[in-house]
C-alpha positions as CSV (number, residue, x, y, z in Angstrom):
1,X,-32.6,53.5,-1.3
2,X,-31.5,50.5,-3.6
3,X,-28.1,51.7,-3.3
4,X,-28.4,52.2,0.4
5,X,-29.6,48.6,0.6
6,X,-27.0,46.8,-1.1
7,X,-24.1,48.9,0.8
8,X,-25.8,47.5,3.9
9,X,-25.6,43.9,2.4
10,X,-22.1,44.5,1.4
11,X,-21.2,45.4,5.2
12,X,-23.2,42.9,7.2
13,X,-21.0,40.4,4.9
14,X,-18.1,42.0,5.4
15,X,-18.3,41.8,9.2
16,X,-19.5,38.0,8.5
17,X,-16.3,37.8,6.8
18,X,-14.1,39.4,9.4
19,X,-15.8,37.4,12.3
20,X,-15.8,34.0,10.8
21,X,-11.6,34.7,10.0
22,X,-11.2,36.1,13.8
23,X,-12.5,32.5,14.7
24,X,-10.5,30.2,12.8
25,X,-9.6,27.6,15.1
26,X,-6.0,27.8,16.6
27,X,-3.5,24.8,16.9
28,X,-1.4,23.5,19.8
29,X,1.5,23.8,17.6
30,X,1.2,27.0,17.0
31,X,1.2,27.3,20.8
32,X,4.3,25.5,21.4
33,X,6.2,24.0,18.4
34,X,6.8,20.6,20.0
35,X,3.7,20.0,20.5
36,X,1.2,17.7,17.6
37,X,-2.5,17.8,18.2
38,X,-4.3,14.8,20.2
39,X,-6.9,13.2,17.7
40,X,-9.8,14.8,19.6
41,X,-7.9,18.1,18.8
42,X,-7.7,17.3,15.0
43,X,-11.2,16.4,14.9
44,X,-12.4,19.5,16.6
45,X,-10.3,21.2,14.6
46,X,-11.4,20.3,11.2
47,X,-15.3,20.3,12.3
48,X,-15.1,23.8,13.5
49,X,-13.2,24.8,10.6
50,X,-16.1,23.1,8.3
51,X,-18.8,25.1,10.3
52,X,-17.2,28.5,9.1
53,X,-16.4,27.6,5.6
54,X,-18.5,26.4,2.8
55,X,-15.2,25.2,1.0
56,X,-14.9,22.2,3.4
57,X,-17.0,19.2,4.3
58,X,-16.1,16.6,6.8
59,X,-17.7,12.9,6.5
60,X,-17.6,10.2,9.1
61,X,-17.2,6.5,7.2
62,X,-17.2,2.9,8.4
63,X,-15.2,2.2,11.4
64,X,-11.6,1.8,12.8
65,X,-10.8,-0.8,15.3
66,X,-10.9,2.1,17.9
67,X,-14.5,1.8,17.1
68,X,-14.6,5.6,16.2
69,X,-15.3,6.2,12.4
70,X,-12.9,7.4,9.8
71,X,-13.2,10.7,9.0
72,X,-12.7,12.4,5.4
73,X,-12.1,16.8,4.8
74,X,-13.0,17.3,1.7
75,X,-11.6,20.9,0.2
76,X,-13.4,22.0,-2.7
77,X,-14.7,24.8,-4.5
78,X,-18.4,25.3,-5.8
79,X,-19.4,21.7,-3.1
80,X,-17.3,19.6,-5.2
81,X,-17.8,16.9,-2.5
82,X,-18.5,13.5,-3.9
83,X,-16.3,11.7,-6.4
84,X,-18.6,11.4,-8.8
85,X,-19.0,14.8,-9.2
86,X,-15.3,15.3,-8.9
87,X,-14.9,13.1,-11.8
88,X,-17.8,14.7,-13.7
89,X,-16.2,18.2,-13.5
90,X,-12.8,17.1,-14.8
91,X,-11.0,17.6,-11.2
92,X,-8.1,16.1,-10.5
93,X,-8.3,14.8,-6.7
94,X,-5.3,14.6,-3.9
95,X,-5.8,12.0,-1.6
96,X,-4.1,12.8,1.6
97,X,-3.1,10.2,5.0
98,X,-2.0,11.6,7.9
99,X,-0.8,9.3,11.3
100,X,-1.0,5.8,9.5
101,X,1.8,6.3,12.2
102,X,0.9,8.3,14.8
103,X,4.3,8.7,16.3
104,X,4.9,10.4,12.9
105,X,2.8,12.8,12.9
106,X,3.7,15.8,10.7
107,X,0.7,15.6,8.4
108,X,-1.9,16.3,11.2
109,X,-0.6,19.8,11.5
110,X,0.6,20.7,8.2
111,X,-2.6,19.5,7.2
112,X,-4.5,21.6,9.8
113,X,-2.3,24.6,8.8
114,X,-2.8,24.2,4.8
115,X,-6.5,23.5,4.9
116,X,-6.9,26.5,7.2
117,X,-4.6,28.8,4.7
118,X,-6.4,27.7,1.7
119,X,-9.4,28.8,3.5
120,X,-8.7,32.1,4.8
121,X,-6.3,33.3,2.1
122,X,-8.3,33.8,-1.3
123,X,-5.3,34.4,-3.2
124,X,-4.8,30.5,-2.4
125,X,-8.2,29.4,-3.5
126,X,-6.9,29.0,-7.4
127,X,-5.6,26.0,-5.8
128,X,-8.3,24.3,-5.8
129,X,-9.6,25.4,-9.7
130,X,-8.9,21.9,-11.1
131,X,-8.7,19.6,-8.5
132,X,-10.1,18.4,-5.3
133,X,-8.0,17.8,-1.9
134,X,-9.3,14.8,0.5
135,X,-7.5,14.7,3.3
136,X,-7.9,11.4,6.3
137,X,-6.9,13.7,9.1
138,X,-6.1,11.2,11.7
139,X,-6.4,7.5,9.9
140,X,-4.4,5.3,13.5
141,X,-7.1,6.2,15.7
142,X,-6.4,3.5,18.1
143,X,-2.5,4.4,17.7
144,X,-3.8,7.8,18.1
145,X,-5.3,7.2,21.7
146,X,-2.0,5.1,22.5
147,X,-0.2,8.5,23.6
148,X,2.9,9.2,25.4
149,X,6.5,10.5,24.9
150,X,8.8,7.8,24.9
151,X,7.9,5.1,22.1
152,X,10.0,7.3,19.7
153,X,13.7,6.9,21.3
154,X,15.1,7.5,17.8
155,X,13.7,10.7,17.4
156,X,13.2,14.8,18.5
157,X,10.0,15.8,19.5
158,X,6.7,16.1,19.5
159,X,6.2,16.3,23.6
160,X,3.7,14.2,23.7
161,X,2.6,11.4,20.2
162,X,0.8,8.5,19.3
163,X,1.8,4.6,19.0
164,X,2.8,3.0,15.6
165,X,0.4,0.0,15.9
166,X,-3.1,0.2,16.1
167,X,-5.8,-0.7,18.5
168,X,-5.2,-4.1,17.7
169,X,-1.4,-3.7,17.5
170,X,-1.1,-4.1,13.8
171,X,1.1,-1.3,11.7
172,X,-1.3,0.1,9.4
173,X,1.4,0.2,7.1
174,X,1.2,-3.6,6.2
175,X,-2.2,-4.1,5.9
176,X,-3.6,-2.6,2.5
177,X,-3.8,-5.8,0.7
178,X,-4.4,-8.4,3.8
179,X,-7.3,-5.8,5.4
180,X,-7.4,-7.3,9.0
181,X,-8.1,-4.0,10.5
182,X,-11.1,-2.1,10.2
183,X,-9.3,1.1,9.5
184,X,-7.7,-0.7,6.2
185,X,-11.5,-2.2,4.9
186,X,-12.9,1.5,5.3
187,X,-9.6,3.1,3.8
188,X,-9.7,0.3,0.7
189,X,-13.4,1.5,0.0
190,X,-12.4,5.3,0.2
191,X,-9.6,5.3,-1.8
192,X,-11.3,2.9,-4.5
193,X,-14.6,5.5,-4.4
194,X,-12.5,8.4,-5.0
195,X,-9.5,7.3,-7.7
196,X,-7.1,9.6,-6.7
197,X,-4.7,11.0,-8.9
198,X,-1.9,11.7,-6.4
199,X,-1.7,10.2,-3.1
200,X,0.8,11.5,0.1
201,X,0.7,9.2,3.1
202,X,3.3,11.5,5.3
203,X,5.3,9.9,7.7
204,X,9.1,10.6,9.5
205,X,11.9,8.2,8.9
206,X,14.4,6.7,11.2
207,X,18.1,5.9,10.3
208,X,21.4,7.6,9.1
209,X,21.5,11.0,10.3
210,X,22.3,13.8,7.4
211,X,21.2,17.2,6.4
212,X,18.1,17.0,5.0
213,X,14.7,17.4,6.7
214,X,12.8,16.3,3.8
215,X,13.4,12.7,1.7
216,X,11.0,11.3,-0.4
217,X,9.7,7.8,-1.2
218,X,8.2,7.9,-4.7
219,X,6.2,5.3,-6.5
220,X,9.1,2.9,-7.7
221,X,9.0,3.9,-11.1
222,X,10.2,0.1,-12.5
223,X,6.7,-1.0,-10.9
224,X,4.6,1.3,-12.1
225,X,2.8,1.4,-15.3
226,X,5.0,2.9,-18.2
227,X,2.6,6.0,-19.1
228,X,3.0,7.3,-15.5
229,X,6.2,6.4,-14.6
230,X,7.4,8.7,-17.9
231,X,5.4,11.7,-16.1
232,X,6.8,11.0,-12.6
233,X,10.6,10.3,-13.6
234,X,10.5,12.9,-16.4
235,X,8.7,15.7,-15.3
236,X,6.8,15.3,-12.0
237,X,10.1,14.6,-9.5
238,X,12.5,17.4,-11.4
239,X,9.6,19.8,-10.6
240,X,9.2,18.5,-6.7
241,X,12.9,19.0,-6.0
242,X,13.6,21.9,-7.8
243,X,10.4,23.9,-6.0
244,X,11.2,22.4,-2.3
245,X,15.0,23.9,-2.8
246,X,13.2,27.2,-3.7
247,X,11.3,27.1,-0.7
248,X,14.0,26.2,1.8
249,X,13.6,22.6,1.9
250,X,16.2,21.0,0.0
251,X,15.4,17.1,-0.7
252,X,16.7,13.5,-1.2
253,X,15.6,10.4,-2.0
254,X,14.7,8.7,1.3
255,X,18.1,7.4,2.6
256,X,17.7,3.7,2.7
257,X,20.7,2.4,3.3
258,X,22.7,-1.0,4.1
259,X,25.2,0.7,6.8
260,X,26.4,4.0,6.2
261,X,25.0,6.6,3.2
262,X,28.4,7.1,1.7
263,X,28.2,3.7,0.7
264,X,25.1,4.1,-1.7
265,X,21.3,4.4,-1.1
266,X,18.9,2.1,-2.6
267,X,14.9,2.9,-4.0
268,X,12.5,1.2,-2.2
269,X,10.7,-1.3,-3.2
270,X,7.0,-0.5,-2.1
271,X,5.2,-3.9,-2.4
272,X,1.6,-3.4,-2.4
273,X,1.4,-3.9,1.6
274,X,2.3,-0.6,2.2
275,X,0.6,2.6,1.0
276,X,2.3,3.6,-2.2
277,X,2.7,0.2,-3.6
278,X,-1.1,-0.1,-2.6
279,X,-1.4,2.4,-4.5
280,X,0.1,1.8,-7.7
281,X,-2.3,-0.9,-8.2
282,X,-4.4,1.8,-8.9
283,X,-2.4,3.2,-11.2
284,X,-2.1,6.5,-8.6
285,X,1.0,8.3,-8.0
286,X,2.1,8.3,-4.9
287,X,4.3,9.7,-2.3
288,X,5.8,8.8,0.9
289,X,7.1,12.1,2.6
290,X,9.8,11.6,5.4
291,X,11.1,13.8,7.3
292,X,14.2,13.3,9.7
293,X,13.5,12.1,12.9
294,X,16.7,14.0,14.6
295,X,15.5,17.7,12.9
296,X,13.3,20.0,15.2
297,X,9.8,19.2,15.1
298,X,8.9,22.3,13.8
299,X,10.6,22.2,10.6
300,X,9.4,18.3,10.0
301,X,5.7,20.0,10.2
302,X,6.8,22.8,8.2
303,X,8.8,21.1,4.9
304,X,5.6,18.6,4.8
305,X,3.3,21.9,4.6
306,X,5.8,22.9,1.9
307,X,5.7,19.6,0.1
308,X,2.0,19.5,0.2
309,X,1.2,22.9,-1.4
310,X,4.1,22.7,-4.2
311,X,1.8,19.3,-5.2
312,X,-0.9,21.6,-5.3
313,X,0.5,23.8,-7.7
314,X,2.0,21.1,-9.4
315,X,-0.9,19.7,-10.0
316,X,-2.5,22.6,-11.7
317,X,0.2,23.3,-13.7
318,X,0.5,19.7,-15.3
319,X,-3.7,19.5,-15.2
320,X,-3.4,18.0,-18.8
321,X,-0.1,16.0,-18.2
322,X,-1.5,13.9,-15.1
323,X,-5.5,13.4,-16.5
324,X,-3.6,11.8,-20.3
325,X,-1.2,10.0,-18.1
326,X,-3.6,8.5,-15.7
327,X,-6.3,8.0,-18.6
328,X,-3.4,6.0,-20.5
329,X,-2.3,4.1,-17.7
330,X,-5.7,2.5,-17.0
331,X,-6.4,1.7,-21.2
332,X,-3.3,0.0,-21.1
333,X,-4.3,-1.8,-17.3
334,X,-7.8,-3.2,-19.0
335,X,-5.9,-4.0,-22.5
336,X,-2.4,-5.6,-21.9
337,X,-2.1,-9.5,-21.8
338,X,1.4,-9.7,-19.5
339,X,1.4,-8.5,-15.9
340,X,4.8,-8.6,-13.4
341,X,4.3,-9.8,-10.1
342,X,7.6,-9.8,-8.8
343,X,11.1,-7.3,-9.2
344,X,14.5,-7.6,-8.0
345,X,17.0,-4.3,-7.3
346,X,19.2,-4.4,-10.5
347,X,22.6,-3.4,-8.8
348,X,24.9,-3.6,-12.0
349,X,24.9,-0.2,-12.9
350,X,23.4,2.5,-10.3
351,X,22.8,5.8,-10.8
352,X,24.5,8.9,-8.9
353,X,23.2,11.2,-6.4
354,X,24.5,14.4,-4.9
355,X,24.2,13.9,-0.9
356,X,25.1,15.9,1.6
357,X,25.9,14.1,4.8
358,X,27.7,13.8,8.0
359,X,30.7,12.0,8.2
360,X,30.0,8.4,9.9
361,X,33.0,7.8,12.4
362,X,33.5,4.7,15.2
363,X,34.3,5.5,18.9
364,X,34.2,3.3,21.8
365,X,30.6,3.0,23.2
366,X,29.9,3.8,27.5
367,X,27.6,0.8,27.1
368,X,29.7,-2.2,25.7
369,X,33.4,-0.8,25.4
370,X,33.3,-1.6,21.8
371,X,32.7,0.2,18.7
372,X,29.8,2.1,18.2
373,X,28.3,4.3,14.7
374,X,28.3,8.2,15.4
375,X,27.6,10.8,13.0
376,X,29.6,13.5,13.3
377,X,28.0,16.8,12.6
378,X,31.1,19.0,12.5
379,X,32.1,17.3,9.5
380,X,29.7,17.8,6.9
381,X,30.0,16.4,3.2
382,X,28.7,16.9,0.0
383,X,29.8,14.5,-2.5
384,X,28.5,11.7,-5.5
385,X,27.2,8.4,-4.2
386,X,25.5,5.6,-5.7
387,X,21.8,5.2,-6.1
388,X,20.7,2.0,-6.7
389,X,16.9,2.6,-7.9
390,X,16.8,0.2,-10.9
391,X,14.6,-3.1,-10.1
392,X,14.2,-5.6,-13.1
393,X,11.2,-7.9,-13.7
394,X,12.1,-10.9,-11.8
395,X,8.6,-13.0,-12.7
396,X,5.7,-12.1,-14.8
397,X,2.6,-14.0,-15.8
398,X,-0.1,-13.5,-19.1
399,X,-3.6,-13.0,-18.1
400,X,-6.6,-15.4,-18.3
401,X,-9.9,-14.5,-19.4
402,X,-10.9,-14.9,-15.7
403,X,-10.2,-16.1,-12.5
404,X,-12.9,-18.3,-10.7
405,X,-13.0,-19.7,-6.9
406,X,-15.4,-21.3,-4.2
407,X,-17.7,-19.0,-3.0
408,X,-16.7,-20.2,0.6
409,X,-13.8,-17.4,0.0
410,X,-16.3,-14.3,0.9
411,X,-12.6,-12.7,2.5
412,X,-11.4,-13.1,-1.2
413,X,-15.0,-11.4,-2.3
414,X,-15.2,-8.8,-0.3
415,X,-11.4,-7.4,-0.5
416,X,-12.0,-7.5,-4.5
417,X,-15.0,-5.5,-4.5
418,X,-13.8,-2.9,-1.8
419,X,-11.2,-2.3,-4.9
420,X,-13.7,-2.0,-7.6
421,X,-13.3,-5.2,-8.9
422,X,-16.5,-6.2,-10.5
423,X,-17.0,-9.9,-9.9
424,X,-19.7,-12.0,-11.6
425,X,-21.9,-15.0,-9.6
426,X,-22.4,-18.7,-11.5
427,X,-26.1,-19.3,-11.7
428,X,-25.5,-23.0,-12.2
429,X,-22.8,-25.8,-11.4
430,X,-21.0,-26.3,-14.7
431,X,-17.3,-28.2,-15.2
432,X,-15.4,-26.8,-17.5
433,X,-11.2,-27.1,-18.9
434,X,-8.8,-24.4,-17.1
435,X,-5.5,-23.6,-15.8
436,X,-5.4,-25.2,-12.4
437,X,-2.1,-24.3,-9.7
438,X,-0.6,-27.4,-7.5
439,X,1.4,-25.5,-4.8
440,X,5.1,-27.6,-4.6
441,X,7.2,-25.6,-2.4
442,X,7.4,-22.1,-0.2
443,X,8.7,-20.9,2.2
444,X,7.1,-19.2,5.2
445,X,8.6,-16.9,7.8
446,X,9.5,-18.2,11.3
447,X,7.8,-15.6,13.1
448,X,4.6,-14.3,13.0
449,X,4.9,-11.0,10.5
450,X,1.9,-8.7,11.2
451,X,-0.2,-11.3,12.4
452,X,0.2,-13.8,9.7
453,X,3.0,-16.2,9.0
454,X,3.5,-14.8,5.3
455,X,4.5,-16.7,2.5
456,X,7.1,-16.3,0.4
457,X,9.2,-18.5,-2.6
458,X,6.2,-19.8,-3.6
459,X,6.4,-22.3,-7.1
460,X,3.9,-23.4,-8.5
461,X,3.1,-26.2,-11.1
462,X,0.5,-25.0,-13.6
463,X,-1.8,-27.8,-15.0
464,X,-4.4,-28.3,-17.3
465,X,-7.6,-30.3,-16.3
466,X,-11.5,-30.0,-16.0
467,X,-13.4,-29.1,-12.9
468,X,-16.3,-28.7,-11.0
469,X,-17.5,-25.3,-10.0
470,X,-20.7,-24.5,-8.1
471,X,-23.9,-22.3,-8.5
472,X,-22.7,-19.2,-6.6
473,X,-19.3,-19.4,-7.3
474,X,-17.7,-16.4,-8.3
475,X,-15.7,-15.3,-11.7
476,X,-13.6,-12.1,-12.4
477,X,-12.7,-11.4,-15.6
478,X,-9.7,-9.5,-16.1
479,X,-11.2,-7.1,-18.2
480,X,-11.1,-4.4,-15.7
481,X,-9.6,-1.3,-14.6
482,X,-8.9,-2.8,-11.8
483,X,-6.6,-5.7,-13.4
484,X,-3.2,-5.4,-11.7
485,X,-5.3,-5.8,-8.4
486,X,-6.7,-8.8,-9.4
487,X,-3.7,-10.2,-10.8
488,X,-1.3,-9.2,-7.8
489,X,-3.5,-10.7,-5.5
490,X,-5.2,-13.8,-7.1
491,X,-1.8,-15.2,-8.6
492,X,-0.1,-17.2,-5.6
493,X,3.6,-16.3,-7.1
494,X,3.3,-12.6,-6.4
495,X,4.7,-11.2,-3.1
496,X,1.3,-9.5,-1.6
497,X,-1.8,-12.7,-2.9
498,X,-4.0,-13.8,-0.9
499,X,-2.3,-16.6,-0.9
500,X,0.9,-15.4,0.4
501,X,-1.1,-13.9,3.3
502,X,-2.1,-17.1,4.3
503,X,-6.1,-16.4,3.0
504,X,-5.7,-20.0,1.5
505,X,-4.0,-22.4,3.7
506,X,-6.5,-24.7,4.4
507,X,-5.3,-26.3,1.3
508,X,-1.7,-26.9,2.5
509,X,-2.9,-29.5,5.3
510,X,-3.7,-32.9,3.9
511,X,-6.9,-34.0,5.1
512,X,-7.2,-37.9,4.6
513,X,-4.5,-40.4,5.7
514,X,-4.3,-44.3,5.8
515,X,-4.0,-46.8,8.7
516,X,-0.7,-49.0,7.3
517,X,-2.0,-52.3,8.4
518,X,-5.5,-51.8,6.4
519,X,-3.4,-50.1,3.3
520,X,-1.1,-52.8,3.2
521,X,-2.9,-55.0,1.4
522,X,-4.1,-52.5,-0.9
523,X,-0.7,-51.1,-1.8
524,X,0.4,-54.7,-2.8
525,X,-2.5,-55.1,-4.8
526,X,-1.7,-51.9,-7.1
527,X,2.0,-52.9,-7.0
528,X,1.0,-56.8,-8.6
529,X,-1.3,-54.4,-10.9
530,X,1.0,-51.8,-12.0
531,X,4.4,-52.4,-13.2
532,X,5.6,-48.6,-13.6
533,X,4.5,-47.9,-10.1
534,X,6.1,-50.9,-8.6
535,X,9.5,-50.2,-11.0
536,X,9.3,-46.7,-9.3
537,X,9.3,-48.0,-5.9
538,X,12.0,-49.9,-6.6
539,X,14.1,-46.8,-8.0
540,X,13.4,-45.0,-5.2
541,X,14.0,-47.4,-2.4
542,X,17.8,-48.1,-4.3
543,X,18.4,-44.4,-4.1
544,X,17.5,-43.7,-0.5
545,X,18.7,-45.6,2.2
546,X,16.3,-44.3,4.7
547,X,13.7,-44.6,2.6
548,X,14.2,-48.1,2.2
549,X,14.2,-49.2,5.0
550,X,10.5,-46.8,6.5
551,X,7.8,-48.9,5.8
552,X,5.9,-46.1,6.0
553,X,7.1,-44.1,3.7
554,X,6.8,-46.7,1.3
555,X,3.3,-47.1,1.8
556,X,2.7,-43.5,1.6
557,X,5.0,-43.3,-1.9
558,X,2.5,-45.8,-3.4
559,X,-0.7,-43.6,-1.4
560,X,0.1,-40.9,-3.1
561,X,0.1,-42.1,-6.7
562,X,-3.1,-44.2,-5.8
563,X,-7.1,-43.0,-6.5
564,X,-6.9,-42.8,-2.8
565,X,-5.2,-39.7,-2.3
566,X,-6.8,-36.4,-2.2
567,X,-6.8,-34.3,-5.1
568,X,-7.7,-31.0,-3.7
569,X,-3.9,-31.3,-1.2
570,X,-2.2,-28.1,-2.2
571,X,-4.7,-27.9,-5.2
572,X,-4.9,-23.8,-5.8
573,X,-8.7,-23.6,-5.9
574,X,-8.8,-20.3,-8.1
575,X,-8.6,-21.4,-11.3
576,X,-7.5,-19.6,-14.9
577,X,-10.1,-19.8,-17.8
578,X,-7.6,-19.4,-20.7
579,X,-10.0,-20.6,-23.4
580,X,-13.4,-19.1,-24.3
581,X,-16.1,-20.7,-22.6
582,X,-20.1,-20.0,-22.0
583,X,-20.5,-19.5,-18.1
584,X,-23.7,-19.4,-17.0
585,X,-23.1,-16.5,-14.9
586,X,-24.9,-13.3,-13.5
């Protein structure tokens, strides 16, 4: 009887087992190659496939600017579901982005395909024995909705695709650090909660045309922190590109070029605007997959299935390698006094790459008459050419203690903690000596640049003085994890701060000026009372003509050097606490 019963249990699972694979949801693109699934699709498709199998759960965060949530899969064995559990257990976790372009959008199905493998094919499930997979199936929502077929003209297929910018027209792509879309605020608090290990944000390139489907954007290895960039350059890559040949999917670096790629290819510098220089502030390795734009859709899908489950097996394999690496990395992030904020590509002695091209040829264009660019694919090459993926240090700055600012700057706040950073509140006003910034000069771009007229060339003079901060002010220490965040951000030199994204230029307009007439007197008051200043006017008007003869700018020479003039004009209010000093904070 006992034996009768459990043979029945045996079968009614078994039939469960066979019913629940008969179900596994079908893709469009398994329908029709050219086709990529519509967001809906994807959503459906990862929710039914969560219904069947206890190995995946699917969460709904925060919001997009499509007003429709984010949504995470989470793959895992034994409900692995949370990071704090992840981390508890030891497992290493894969953080996956799919459609940050939607017009690029490989991920979604290779994504849909692998999770739905893992699943159904047990033999895959070792997989997931030391790591988790979380996977944003669909992160441009409003991009997403934006479909059609003809904002691609560069590329081959899919039918039908999304829009690169967002519901408020913004490339996702350039808004990690700034956070004016919705999507990037939730994504900043995800990633932060979850600390991947290894991050993929897939996309598919446009450019030179050549052989390859595959080409990879790594982590640029100069930026990243010593302990990982060892792993990554030394054993990590070698592996990737040795296992995608095996599988059919032969790779190269992504082919940034300046004209042709016979003429050399250059790394990328991946400033922490876009996803894996985002990411490298986290001291996460990251890649950015991308395929070729003129190769069949199907095989763009496919290699970036490829690339994904090699990183799984990767990852298993070097388990130990990746948790020492990462677990060095941050000691060193928390402990090291000098931090780079800005590189430069070294150029006097590239490397070598074996490429394998199309010859690039000139012919006279239909359109103009003149010369146009062709590739011509009936002359294929394989041959050396340089790779120029050496950047040097170009600035770097020592560490305070601890950064402090206004509290009016909640932007500043709230960006901060959606990275982990743990910032401390003043419980009382208190003055005290620091490292102050007077902006001098930048430059800013003529055009708006994602919504922002960025900054860039910024110098800085760095001064010493006392001053006033207020109860609820707020102070970071740079103690942290999280210190090449803080750094990157709160310094004004570096390429990505706040400042250079324009969080602070209410400082850059003066706010006081002077009627002359009323000044006038004044000025010759401090002039009969000053000798330097009045010797300096002098100076100045005998070196410049036009300044001697603006009676204006005279007044305003002697302004500026008077107790009248505001202090706070292109005064940097975060300040650096470089000594030891009691704050009566909270």
């Amino acid at each position: 009887m006992i034996r009768a019963a459990c043979l029945l249990s045996f079968l009614v699972l078994f039939i469960h087992h066979l019913t629940a694979q008969s179900t596994l949801p079908m893709l469009s693109f398994e329908k029709d190659n050219n086709t990529t699934a519509t967001y809906e699709e994807t959503i459906t498709f990862f929710e039914t496939l969560a219904e069947i199998s206890p190995m995946l759960k699917v969460e709904k965060h925060g919001n997009t600017d499509s007003g429709h949530p984010l949504h995470l899969a989470i793959l895992a064995k034994g409900g692995t579901f949370d990071p704090v559990t992840a981390r508890q257990q030891g497992k290493l976790v894969l953080f996956v982005n799919n459609a940050i372009h939607p017009g690029e959008p490989c991920g979604v199905d290779a994504s849909m395909l692998l999770y739905r493998d893992i699943i159904q094919d047990q033999s895959l499930h070792s997989l997931l024995d030391k790591l988790v997979i979380v996977t944003i199936p669909f992160y441009n929502i409003g991009g997403g909705l934006n479909r059609g077929s003809y904002s691609r003209a560069n590329q081959i297929g899919p039918e039908a695709h999304g829009f690169r910018g967002n519901a408020k027209n913004l490339d996702l792509n350039r808004d990690f650090i700034k956070c004016d879309s919705r999507n990037a605020r939730t994504f900043n608090q995800l990633f932060t909660q979850w600390q991947p290990d290894v991050f993929i944000d897939n996309h598919t390139s446009n450019g030179a045309d050549y052989t390859y489907t595959m080409t990879m954007i790594a982590t640029q290895s100069d930026k990243l922190d010593p302990y990982l960039a060892k792993y990554l350059d030394g054993k990590l890559m070698p592996s990737l590109y040795e296992n995608m040949d095996k599988a059919g999917w032969e790779m190269t670096p992504y082919v940034y070029v300046r004209n042709t790629p016979d003429e050399g290819i250059a790394g990328f510098l991946d400033l922490p605007r876009y996803a894996s220089g985002y990411a490298a502030l986290h001291n996460t390795i990251s890649f950015i997959p991308e395929t070729h734009m003129l190769k069949p859709y199907k095989d763009r899908v496919m290699s970036t299935y490829a690339f994904m489950k090699i990183m799984l097996e990767r990852m298993n394999e070097d388990y130990n390698n990746i948790r020492k690496a990462r677990a060095n990395a941050q000691r060193n992030t928390q402990s090291k006094k000098q931090f780079d904020l800005n590189w430069e590509m070294d150029t006097s002695n590239p490397s070598t790459v074996t490429f394998k091209g199309y010859e690039a040829k000139y012919k006279k264009s239909e359109v103009s008459g003149l010369d146009r660019l062709y590739y011509d694919r009936n002359e294929p090459y394989e041959k050396e050419i340089p790779y120029f993926n050496k950047y040097k240090v170009s600035s770097s700055i020592e560490k305070p203690i601890a950064y402090i600012f206004p509290q009016a700057y909640q932007e500043i706040l709230e960006r901060l903690q959606w990275n982990g950073v743990e910032v401390k509140v003043l419980q009382e006003d208190i003055s005290i000596p620091l490292e102050m910034y007077y902006i001098r000069e930048y430059e800013t771009v003529k055009s708006p640049y994602e919504a922002h007229y960025l900054h860039h060339s910024v110098q800085a003079d760095k001064e010493e003085m006392e001053w006033t901060y207020h109860k609820g002010d707020l102070v970071v220490f740079v103690n942290q994890a999280s210190n090449r965040y803080i750094v990157e951000t709160l310094e004004p030199h570096a390429p990505d701060s706040y400042f250079a994204w324009n969080f602070f230029d209410g400082i850059l307009m003066q706010k006081e000026y002077f009627s002359s007439y009323v000044f006038e007197d004044l000025a010759a008051e401090m002039l009969k009372q000053d000798p330097a200043l009045k010797k300096a006017l002098e100076a100045k008007r005998a070196e410049d003509e036009e300044f001697a003869k603006d009676a204006r700018a005279q007044l305003n020479f002697i302004y500026r050097r008077s107790p009248y003039f505001e202090p706070t004009y292109q005064l940097y209010p975060v300040g650096r606490i470089v000594k030891p000093v009691d704050l009566p904070i909270k």
